[in-house]
N, C-alpha and C positions, 0 to 999 in steps of 0.2 A: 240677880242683875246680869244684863248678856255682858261680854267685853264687847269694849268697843275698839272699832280699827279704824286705819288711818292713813295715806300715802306718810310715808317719812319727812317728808318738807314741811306738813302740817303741825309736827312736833314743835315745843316751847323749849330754849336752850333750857339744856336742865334734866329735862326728861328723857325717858326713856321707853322703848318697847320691843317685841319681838318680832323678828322676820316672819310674815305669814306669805307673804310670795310675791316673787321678783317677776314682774313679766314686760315682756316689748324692748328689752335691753339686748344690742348685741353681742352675738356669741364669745366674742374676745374681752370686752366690759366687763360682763358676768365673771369672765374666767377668771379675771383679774382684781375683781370683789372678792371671790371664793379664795383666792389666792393671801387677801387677806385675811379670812376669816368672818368675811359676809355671806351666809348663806340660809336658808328657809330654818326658822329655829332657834336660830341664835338670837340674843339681846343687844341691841348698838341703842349708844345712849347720842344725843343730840347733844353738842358742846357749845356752838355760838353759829350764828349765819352771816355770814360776811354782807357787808355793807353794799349799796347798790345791786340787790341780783347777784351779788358774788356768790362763792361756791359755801357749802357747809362743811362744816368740824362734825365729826362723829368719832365716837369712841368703842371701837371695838376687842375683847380680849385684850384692854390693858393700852391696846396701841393709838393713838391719835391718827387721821387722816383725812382728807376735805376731798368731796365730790361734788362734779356739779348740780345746781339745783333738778335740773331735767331729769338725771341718774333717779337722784330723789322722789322725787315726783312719782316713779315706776315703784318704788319700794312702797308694799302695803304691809304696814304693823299693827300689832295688838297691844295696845296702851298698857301699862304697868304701873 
């Protein structure tokens, strides 16, 4: 069975998947994801989507942090 991938926004709270690659983000964003501990590879799990278009909860290494949907949208993962 192939995996299947995903923009990050597409994700169900709950779930989770792997970074297969950040693109169309700018250069200071990215740094600032990385700085979290978002980067190609890693696992961030989806926690809840805020209400109205508001921003997302993701869970990475342990930490909680919300970006906005747009950010998301740019992240493509491999379902888990």
């Amino acid at each position: 069975m192939a995996a299947l991938s995903c923009p990050l926004l597409q994700l169900k709270p709950g779930s989770a998947g792997r970074i297969l690659s950040i693109q169309g983000m700018s250069p200071i964003l990215r740094r600032r994801l990385a700085d979290l501990g978002v980067d190609e590879g890693v696992t961030v799990g989806l926690k809840q989507k805020g209400p109205l278009l508001g921003p997302i909860t993701l869970e990475c290494n342990g930490q909680l942090f919300a970006i906005r949907r747009k950010e998301a949208a740019r992240i493509e993962v491999k379902l888990q």
